[in-house]
Structure formats: C-alpha cells, structure tokens
C-alpha positions as CSV (number, residue, x, y, z in Angstrom):
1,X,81.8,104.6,86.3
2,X,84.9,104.1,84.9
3,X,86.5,103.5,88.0
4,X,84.5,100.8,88.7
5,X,85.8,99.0,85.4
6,X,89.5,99.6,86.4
7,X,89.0,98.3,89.6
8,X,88.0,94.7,88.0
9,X,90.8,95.2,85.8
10,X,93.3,95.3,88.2
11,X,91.1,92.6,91.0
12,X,91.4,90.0,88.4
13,X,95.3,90.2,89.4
14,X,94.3,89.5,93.0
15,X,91.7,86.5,92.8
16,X,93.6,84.4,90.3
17,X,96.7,84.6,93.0
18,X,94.5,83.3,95.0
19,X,93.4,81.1,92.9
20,X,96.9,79.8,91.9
21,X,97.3,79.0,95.9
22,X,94.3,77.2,95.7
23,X,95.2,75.3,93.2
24,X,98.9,74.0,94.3
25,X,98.4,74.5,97.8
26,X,99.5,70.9,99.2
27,X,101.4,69.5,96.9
28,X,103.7,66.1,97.6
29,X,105.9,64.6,95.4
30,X,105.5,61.1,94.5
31,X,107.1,58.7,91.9
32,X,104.8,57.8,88.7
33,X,103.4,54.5,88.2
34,X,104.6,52.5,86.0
35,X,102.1,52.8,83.2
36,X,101.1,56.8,83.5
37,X,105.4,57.2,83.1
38,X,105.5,55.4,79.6
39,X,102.7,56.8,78.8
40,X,104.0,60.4,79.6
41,X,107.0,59.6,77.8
42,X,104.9,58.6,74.4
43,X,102.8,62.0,75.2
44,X,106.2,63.6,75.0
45,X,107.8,61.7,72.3
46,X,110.6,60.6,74.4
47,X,111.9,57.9,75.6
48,X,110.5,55.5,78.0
49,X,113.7,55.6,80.5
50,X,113.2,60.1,80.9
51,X,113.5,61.1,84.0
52,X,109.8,62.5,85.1
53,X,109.2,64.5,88.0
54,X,105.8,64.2,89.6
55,X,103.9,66.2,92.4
56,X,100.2,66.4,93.0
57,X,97.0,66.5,95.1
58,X,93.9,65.9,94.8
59,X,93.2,69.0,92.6
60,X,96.1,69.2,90.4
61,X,99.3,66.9,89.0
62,X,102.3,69.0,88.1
63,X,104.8,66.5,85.5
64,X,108.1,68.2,84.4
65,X,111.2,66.8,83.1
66,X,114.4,66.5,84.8
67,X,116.4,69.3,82.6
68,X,113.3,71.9,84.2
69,X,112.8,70.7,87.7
70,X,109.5,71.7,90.0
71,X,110.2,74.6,92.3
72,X,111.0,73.5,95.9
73,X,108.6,76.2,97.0
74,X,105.4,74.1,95.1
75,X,105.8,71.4,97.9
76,X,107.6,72.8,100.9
77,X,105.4,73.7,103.9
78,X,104.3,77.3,103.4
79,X,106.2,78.1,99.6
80,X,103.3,78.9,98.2
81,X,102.3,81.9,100.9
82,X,103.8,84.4,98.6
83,X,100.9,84.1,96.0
84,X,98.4,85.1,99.3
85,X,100.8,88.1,100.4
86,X,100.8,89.6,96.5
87,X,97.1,88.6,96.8
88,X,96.8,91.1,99.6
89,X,99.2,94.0,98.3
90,X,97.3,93.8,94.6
91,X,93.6,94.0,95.9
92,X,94.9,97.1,98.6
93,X,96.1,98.6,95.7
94,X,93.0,98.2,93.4
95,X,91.3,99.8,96.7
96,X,92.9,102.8,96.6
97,X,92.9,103.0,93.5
98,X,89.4,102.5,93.0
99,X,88.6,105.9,95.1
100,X,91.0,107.8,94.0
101,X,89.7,107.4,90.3
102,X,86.8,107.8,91.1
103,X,87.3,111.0,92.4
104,X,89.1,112.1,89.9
105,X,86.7,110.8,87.3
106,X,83.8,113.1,89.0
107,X,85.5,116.1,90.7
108,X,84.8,117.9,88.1
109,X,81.4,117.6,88.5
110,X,81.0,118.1,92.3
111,X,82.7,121.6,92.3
112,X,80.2,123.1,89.2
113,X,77.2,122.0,92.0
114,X,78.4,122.7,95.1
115,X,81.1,125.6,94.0
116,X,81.7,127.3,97.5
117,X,80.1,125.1,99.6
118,X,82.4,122.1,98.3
119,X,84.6,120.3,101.1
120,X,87.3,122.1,102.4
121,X,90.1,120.2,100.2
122,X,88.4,121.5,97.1
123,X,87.9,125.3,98.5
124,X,91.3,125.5,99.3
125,X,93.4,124.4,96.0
126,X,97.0,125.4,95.4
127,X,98.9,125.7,92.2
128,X,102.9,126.1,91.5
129,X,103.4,128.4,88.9
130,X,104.3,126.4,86.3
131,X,101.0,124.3,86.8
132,X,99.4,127.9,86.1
133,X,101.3,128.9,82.7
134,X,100.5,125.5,81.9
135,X,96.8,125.3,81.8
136,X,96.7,128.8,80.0
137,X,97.0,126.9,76.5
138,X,93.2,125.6,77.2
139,X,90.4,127.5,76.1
140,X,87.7,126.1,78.3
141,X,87.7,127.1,81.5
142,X,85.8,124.0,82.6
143,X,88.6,122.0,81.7
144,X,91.5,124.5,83.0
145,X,89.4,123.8,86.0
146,X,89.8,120.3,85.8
147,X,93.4,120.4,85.5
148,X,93.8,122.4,88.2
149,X,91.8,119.9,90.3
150,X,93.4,116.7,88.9
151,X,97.1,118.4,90.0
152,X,96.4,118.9,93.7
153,X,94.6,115.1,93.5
154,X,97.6,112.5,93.1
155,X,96.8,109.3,93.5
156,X,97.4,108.8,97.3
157,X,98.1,105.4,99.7
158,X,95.6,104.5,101.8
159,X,97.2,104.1,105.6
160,X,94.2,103.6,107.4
161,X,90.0,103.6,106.5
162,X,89.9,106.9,108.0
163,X,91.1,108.4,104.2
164,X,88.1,106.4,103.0
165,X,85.8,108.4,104.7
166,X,87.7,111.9,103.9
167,X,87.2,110.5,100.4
168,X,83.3,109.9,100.1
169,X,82.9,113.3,102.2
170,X,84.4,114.9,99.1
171,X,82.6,113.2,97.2
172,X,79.2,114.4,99.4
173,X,78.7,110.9,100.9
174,X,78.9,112.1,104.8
175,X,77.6,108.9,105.6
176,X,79.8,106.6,103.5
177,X,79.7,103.6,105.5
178,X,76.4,103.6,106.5
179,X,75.0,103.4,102.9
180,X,77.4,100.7,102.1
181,X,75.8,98.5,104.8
182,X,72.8,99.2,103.5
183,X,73.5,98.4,100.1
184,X,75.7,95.3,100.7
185,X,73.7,94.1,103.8
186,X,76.9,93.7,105.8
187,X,77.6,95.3,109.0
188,X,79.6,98.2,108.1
189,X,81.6,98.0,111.3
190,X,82.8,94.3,110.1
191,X,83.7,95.7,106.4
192,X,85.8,98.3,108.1
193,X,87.9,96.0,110.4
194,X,88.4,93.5,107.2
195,X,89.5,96.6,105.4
196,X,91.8,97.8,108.0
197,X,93.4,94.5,108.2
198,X,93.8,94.1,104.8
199,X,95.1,97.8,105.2
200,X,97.8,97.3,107.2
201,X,98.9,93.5,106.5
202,X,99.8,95.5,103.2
203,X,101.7,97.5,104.8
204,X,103.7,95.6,106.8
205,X,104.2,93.5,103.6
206,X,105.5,96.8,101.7
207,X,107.4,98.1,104.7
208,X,108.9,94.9,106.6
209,X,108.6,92.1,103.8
210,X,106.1,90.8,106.1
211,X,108.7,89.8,109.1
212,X,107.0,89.7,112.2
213,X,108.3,91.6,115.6
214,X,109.5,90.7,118.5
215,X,107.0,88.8,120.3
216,X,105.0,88.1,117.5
217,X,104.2,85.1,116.0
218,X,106.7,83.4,112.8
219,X,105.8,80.2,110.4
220,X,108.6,78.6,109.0
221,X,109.8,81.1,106.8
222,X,110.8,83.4,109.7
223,X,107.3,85.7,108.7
224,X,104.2,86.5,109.8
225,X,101.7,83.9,109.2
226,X,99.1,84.3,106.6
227,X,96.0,81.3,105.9
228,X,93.8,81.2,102.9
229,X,90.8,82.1,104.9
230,X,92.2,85.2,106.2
231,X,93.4,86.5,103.0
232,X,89.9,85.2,100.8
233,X,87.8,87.1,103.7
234,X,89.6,90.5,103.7
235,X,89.8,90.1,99.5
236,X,86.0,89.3,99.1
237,X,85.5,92.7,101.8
238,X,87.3,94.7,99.3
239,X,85.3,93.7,96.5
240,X,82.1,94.2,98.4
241,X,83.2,97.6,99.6
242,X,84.1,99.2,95.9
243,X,80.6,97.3,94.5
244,X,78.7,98.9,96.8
245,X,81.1,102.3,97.1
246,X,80.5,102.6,93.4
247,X,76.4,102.6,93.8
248,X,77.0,105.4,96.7
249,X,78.7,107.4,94.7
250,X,76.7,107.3,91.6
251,X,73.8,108.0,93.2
252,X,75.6,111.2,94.6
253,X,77.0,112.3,91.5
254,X,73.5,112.1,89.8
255,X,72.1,114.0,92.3
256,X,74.6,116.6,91.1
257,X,74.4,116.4,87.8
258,X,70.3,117.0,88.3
259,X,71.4,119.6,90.3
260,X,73.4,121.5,87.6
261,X,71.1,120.5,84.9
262,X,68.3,122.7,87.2
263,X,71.1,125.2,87.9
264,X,71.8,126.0,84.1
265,X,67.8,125.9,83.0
266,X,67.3,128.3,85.2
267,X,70.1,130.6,83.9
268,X,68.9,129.9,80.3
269,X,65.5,131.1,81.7
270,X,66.7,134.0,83.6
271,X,69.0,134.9,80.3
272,X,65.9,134.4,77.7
273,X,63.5,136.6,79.7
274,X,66.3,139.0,80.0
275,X,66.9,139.0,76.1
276,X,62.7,139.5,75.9
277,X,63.0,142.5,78.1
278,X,65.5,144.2,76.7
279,X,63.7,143.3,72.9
280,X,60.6,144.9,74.2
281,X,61.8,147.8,75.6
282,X,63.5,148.7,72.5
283,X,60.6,148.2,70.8
C-alpha cells in the first residue's frame, strides 16, 4: 500500500528528532585538555593558541570555533525539548496522513463492491459545478468516479481517535481497533489513549505553542513539560498503529477486490450465455 510507504517517508522525520535529543540531551561545557586542544588545532590546520569551544557527554563531543559558537540551547536545562515537540507534531501528521491516503488510495475500490450499501459519507457525495464540467474531459467513467471521490476527500486533521474509527468504517473495518490488538498484541484500549495523547499534545503545540494553562504545570521555559519517555512511547504507538492499520486494511480491500473479481465473472457469464441465446435463436 502506498500509504504505507509514505508514512515511513514522512516517520523518518519524527524518529531521527528524537534521535537528535537523544543524542545532545545533557550536554555541559567544559574546557579541552591540554593535548586533545593542540591536537584539534593541527586537525584544523590552525594554530595552537584558537579559541575551541567544547561541550559533551558521555555519548557525544560537540568542538566549534570561537567565530561559530555552540547554541546556548545545546546545554541549557530543557533547550533541546523542541526537537521532542516537532517529534510529536511530525509523527501526528504522518498519522493522519497515513489514513487519509490510504483512503484515498482505495476508495475507488470500496464503492465498485459495496456501490449502495457503501458508508453513508460515500452515498451521499456532493460536487460544485465546476468540479462537474471538470471531470467531463475524462472518458472513463471509473476514473470520473474517482475524481469525484478524491474531491469531497481532502486530507482532514485528526482532533480526536474518534475520526480513526469513522475512517476504517469507510473503509469496512467496523471493528478497527479490535483487529489492531489482535494483530499488534497490544491492548487496543492502551494504543488509543497513547494516540489520543499524542493527539492532542499536537494540538496544543499547533494552537498554544505548547504554553501551559492556568493551573497547570511549566518547566523552565514557561511551557508544558515534555520527557523523552513520554514522547518515545506515544511515537512507537503511532508506528504500531499504521503497521498494523495497514494489515487491517489490506485484508479488507482484498476482500473487495475478490468480491468484484466474482462480481464481473459473473456478468461476463451472464453476458456470454446471453450472446449464445440470442446466436441460437437466430439460428
């Protein structure tokens, strides 16, 4: 499923942020000694008196020279919490992102099998005039369809996991959740409150930079705090919800497509025995 492929695309973003905070989290500058500053110096072909700045910990040593100087926010208390809050907005994103395309990708497909008896949404599409006069110019009407489809299907935001389910049920998985517990072998009830958090941390990251209210708690920055663990958890749900969201859905859209193979055989045969009638009675 190509959705599935974008979805990595995009994650990538998200886990090498949090990577990065891994990475620098901690750092404390310290002066050089001696012997690793001349040698820095040679390394750099300058000379042995250059100003080196120096920060490290016990993953990583950052060396700059005095003309580009280490960002304050490398070392300060908290600076590096920015990586975990982008961490949280990209892997949201790739979320939603991730159903949407993947209802687009295969929309198509669910409306030739279930035609009428397709979910509401689909039964009850609109198009502005202009949309109409604009799909004229295609012959096949499988692909005017299409279009039609794709129009009233925007990529949305997801506000809450409730659109998650009005997603899959589209996508004839009435029982979303349930089949990604049984695929992932989490409980779907934790994958849904990771997903919610991660849902509306985003949100308050897009809508209020993240400040807290009153009442609520503040680090240093005057924001909400945010931790490593709490941002790797409701990451790693994410991931286990589309891999196992994508397995769901195939499965549903092969059903269909067995479905509409079955459908048009019997057609064919309904159309050749037809044709043999009609030849025999001429004859």
């Amino acid at each position: 499923m190509e959705a599935l492929t974008l979805f990595y695309q995009n994650f990538a973003v998200a886990e090498s942020l949090v990577q990065l905070y891994q990475l620098f989290h901690g750092l404390c500058r310290s002066d050089l000694s001696q012997d690793l500053h001349l040698a820095v110096c040679a390394h750099w072909r300058l000379p042995g008196n250059t100003v080196v700045q120096h920060a490290s910990n016990d993953r990583v040593s950052v060396l700059a020279r005095s003309a580009t100087r280490i960002p304050e926010s490398l070392t300060m208390d908290g600076g590096l919490d920015f990586l975990l809050r982008q961490a949280v907005v990209v892997a949201c994103t790739c979320v939603e992102s991730f159903f949407w395309d993947a209802l687009r990708e295969n929309v198509l497909t669910i409306v030739q099998a279930r035609k009428t008896r397709a979910d509401e949404s689909l039964r009850k599409l609109t198009l502005t005039l202009e949309q109409y006069f604009s799909i004229q110019q295609y012959e096949d009407p499988d692909f005017r369809l299409q279009q039609i489809i794709l129009a009233n299907f925007e990529r949305g935001t997801l506000y809450d996991v409730g659109k998650i389910d009005d997603l899959a049920r589209i996508m004839t998985v009435p029982n979303f959740w349930q089949e990604v517990e049984r695929i992932s072998g989490q409980p779907a009830s934790q994958l849904k409150q990771l997903l919610q958090d991660l849902i509306n941390r985003r949100n308050q990251i897009a809508h209020r930079a993240d400040r807290p209210r009153e009442g609520e708690d503040a680090d240093g920055h005057g924001l909400r705090p945010i931790t490593y663990p709490w941002t790797n958890a409701r990451i790693q749900a994410a991931r286990t919800l589309v891999t196992a969201g994508v397995e769901v859905f195939e499965q549903a859209v092969g059903t269909l497509k067995l479905a509409i193979k079955a459908q048009q055989e019997q057609e064919e045969s309904r159309r050749l025995a037809s044709a043999a009638a009609a030849t025999e009675n001429r004859s």
